[in-house]
C-alpha positions in Angstrom: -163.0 -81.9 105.8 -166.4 -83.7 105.7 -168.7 -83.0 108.1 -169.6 -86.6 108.1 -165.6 -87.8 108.7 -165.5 -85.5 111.7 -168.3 -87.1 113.5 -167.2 -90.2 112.6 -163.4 -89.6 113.9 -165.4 -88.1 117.5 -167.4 -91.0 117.9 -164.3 -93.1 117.4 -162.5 -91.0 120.1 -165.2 -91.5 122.4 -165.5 -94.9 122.0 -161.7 -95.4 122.3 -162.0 -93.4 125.8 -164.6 -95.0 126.8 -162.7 -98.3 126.8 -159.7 -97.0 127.9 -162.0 -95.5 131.1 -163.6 -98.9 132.0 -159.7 -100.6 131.4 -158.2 -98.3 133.8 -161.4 -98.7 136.3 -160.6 -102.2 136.4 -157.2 -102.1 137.2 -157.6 -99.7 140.3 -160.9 -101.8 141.3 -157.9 -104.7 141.1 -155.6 -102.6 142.9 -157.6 -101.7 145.8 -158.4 -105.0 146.3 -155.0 -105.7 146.6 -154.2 -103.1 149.0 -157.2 -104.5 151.2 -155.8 -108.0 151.0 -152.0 -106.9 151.8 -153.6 -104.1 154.7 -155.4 -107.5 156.0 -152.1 -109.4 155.9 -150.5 -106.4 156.9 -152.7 -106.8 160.5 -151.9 -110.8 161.1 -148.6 -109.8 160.9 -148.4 -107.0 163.7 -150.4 -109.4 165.8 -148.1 -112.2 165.2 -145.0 -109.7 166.3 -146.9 -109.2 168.7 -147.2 -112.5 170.1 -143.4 -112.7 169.5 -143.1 -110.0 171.4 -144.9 -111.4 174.1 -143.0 -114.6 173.9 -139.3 -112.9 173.9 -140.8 -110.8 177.0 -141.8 -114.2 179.0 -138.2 -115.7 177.7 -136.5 -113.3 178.8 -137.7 -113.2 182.1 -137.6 -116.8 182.6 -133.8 -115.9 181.8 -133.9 -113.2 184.5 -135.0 -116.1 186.7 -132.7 -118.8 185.9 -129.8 -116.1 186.7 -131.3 -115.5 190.2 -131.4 -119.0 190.7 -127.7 -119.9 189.9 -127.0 -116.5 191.7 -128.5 -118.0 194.6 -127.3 -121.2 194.0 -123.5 -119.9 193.6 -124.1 -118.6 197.0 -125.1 -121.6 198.3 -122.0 -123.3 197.1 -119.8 -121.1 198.3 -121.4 -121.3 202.1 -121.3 -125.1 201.2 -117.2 -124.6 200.2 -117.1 -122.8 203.4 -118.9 -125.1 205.6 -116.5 -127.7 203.7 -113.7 -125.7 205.0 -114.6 -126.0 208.5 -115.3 -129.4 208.3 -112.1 -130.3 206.9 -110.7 -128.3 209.9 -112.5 -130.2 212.3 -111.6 -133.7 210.3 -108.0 -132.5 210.5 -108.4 -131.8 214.5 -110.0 -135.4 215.3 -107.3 -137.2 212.8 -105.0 -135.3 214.9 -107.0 -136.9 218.2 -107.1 -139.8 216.6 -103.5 -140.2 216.2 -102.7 -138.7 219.9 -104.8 -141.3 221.1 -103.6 -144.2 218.8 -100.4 -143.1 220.4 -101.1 -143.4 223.9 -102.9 -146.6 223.4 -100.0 -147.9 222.1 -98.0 -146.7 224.9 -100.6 -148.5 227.4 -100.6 -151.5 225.8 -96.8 -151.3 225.6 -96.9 -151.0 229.4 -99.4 -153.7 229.6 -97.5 -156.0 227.2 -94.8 -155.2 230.2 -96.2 -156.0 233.2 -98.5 -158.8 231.3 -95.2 -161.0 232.0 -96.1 -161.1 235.4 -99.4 -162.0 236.7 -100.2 -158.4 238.6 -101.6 -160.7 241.4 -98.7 -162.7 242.1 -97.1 -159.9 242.3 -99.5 -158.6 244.8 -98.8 -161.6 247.2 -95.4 -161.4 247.0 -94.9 -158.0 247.7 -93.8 -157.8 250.9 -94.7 -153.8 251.1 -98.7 -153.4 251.3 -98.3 -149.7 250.1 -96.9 -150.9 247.0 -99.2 -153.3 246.1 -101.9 -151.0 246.7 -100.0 -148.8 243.9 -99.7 -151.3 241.8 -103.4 -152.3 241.8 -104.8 -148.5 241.5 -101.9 -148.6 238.3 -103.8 -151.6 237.2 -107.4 -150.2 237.4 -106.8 -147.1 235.9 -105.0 -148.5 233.0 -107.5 -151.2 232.5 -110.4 -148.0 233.1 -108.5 -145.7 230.2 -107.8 -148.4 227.5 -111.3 -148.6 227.6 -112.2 -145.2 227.1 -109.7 -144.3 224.9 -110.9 -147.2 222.4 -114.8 -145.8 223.2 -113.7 -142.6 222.4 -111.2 -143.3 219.4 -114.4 -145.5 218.0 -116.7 -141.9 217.8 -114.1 -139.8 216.6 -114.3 -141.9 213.5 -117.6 -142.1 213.1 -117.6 -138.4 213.5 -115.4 -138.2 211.0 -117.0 -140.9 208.6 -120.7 -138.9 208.8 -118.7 -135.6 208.3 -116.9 -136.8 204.7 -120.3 -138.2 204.2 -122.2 -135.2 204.5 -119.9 -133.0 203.4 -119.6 -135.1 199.5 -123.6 -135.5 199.6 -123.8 -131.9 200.1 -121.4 -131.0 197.3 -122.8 -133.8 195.2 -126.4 -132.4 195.7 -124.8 -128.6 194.9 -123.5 -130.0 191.7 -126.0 -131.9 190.2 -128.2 -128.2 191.1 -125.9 -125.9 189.2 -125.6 -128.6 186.3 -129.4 -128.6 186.1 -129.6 -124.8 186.2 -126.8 -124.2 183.7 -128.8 -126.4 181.3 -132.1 -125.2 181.6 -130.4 -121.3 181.2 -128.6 -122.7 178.0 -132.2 -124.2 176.9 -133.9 -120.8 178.1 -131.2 -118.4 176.0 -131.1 -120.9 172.6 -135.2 -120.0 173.1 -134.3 -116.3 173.0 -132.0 -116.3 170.1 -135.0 -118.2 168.4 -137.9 -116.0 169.3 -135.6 -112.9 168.7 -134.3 -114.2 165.2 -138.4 -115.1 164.5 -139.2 -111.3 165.9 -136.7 -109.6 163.8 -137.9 -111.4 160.5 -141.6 -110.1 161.6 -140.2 -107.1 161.9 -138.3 -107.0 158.1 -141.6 -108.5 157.0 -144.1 -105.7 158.8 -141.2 -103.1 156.7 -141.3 -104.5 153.7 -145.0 -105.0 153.5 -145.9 -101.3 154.8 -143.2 -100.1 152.1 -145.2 -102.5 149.3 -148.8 -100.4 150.7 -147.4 -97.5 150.2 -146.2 -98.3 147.1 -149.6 -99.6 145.9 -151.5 -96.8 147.5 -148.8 -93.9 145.5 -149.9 -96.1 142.5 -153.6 -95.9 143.6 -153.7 -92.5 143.9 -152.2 -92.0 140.4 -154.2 -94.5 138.7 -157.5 -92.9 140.3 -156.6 -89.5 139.4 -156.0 -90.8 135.6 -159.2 -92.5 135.9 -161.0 -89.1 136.6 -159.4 -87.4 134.3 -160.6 -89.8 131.5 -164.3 -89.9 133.5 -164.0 -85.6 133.7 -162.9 -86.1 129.4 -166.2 -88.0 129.0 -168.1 -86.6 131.2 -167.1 -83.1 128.3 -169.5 -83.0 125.9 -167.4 -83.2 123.2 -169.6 -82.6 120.1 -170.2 -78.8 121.7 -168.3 -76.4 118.9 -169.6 -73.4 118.2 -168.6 -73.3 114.3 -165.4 -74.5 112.7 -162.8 -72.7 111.1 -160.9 -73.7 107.4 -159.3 -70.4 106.7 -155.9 -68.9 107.3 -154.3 -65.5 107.7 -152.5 -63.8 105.2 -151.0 -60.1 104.6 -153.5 -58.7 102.5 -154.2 -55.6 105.0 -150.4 -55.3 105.5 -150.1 -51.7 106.2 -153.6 -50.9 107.7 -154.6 -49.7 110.9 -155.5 -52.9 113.2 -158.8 -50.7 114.1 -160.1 -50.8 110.7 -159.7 -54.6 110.6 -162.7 -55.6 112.9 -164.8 -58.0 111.0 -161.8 -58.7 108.6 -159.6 -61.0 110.3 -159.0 -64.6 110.2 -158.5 -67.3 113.1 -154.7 -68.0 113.3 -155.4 -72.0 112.6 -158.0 -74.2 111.1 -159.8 -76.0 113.8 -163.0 -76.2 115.8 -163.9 -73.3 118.5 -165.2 -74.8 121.2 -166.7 -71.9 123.4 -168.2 -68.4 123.6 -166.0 -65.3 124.9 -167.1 -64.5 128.2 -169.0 -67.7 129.0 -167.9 -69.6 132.6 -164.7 -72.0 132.2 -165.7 -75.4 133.0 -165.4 -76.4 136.8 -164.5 -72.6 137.1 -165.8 -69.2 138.1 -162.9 -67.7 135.6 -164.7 -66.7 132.4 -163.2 -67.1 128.6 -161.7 -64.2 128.0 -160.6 -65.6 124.4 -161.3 -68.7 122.1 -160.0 -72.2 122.3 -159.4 -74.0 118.9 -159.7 -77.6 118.7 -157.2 -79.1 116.3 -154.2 -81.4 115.3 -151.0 -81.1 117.7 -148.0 -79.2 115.5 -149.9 -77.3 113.1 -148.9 -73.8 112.3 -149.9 -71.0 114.4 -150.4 -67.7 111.8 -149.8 -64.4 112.9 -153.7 -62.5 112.5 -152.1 -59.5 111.4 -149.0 -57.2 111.0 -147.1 -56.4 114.0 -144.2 -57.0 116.6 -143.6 -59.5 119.0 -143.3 -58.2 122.3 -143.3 -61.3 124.2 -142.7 -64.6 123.4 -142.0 -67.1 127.1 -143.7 -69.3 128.9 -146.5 -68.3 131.1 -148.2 -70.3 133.9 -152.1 -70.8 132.5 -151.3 -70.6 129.5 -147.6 -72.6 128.4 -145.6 -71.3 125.3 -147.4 -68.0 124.9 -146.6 -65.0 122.2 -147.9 -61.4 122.3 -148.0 -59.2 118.8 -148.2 -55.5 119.9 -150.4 -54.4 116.3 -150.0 -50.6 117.1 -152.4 -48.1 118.9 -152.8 -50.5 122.4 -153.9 -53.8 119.6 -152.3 -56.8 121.0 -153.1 -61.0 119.8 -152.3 -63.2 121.9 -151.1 -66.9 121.5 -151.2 -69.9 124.0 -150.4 -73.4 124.7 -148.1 -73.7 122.0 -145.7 -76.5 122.0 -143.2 -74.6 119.8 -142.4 -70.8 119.9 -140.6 -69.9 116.2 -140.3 -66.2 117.1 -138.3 -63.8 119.6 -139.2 -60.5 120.9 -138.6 -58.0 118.5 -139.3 -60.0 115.5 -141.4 -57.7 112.9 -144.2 -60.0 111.2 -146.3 -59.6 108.5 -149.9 -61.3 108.0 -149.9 -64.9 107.8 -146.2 -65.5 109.1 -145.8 -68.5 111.3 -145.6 -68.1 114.7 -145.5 -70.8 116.5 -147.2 -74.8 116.5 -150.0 -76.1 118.4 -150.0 -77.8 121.7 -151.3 -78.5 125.0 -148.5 -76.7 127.2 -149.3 -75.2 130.4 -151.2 -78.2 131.5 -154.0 -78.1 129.0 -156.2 -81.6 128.4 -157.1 -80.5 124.9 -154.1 -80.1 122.1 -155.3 -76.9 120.6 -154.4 -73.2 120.3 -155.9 -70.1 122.9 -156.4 -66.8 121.3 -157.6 -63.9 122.5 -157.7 -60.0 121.1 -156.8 -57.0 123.6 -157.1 -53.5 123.3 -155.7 -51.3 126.0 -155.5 -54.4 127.8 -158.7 -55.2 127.6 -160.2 -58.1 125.9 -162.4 -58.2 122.8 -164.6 -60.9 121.6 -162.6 -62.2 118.2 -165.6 -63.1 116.6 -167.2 -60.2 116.6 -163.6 -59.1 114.6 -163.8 -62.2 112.6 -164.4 -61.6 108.3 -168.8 -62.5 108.1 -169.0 -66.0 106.1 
């Protein structure tokens, strides 16, 4: 491929990034603005539950209040029902007086009628016995002194008993018209509750719903922010850093050689760009390369360097879909971030056979291929193994 086309195509990647990066910056500027706003609404509504708090709290004791009062009020009425008791007693007694004195009036003014038919003086001047006409005038007198008092007397009883029924019906009267006025204002007081408490429990639903929307923003904030560092970390890369490029494949040519006589023979196991030096420092790492990285198309064919047996073929945290050729005398290749594994341990290869296609498993930014050569389980620097061009 032209060297020309491949700048061409990273300068278009960058650019396309680059976009992308400021898009995505925008929406989570956007979106914490929008979590500021619904955090700020998020505060009027905890202080308005909390003035409908405050409100039930005052309601409810006013409610506490009007109770005592008809509490109090109910024991008012039921000393008045008592006090009404008595005094209906004491009515019933003076009726009673009333009519034991309308009786004996009537007798008196029976006997009266009586002896009216004869003038009481006449018969005082013709009685010939002075004894009995004194009688008869002390009978006189005290009739004439008792009708008297008995008519005094019958005239306060019923006044007593007028003022009684009088005070007695104002009393109840006043009682009642109370207890309506209480009942009314606790009815007034309680619709006030249900109100305050219906407005308190939608503040409530609405403090839920908009701390469940926050968190749901700020999830999505979190996300969006670590995307937007991961594009920032991709430009921040400096891309055009490849170390020399690669157009050449394996094939089986040494078939049948020792792997220690192949050291500046072999050939990278896909086309592609290298992009660092063995044993330099990983970036935002202390770990050091202890292979290569290619840079190249996802799904191309991963070639086997040289003869061998697979000896392990799995997936392996750090590096994804990962396969091991065992090449004889403590040789080994190793193959990572595949996103396809074609072999199985104990598969016997030859020099060029496919192995696997390229990736980015194992949580790698880059689609590309990691290789590394080991001997004795220590690793070698490929390029040094690498046929001179």
């Amino acid at each position: 491929m032209p060297v020309g086309y491949c700048a061409l195509l990273l300068i278009c990647a960058l650019l396309l990034a680059g976009h992308a990066h400021a898009g995505k910056q925008d929406e989570l500027d956007n979106l914490r603005k929008r979590i500021a706003t619904m955090q700020h609404d998020l505060e009027k509504t905890s202080e308005s539950k909390s003035e409908a708090a405050d409100a039930l709290r005052v309601s409810e004791r006013a409610i506490s209040d009007s109770n005592r009062e008809l509490a109090t009020l109910s024991e008012q009425q039921r000393e008045a029902d008592r006090k009404l008791g008595t005094l209906q007693t004491e009515a019933q007694r003076l009726s009673g007086n009333i009519a034991g004195q309308q009786s004996r009036l009537g007798e008196l003014l029976y006997r009266q009628y009586l002896d009216g038919r004869q003038d009481y003086l006449k018969l005082l001047l013709n009685n010939r016995d002075p004894n009995q006409a004194a009688r008869d005038l002390t009978y006189y007198q005290y009739i004439a002194r008792n009708r008297a008092a008995w008519l005094a007397s019958m005239r306060g009883n019923l006044e007593a008993l007028d003022e009684v029924s009088r005070s007695t019906r104002e009393q109840r009267e006043q009682l009642a018209s109370l207890r309506a006025e209480q009942l009314a204002q606790k009815k007034t007081l309680e619709k006030e509750q249900r109100a305050r408490q219906q407005m308190l429990g939608k503040i409530s639903q609405q403090l839920h719903q908009q701390r469940r929307e926050i968190g749901r923003l700020q999830r999505n904030e979190q996300r969006l922010a670590q995307l937007v560092a991961k594009i920032a970390k991709m430009l921040a890369r400096p891309k055009s850093r490849s170390l020399f490029r690669n157009d050449d494949l394996p094939d089986d040519r040494f078939d049948g050689k020792p792997f220690a006589q192949l050291k500046g023979k072999l050939t990278l196991p896909v086309t592609g760009t290298v992009s660092n030096r063995f044993g330099d420092t990983r970036p935002d790492s202390t770990v050091r390369w202890k292979g290569l990285f290619l840079r190249t198309s996802a799904g191309q064919s991963v070639k086997a360097v040289a003869a061998g047996r697979v000896v392990f073929a799995d997936w392996l945290r750090g590096f994804g879909n990962l396969i091991i050729v065992d090449h004889g005398k403590g040789y080994m290749s190793l193959y990572g971030n595949n996103e396809t594994l074609y072999k199985q341990v104990g598969d016997v290869l030859r020099g060029g056979d496919t192995l696997a296609a390229v990736g980015n498993s194992g949580g790698n930014e880059d689609y590309g291929l990691y290789f590394e050569l080991r001997h004795e389980s220590k690793p070698l620097d490929p390029v040094v193994w690498l046929a001179a061009k």
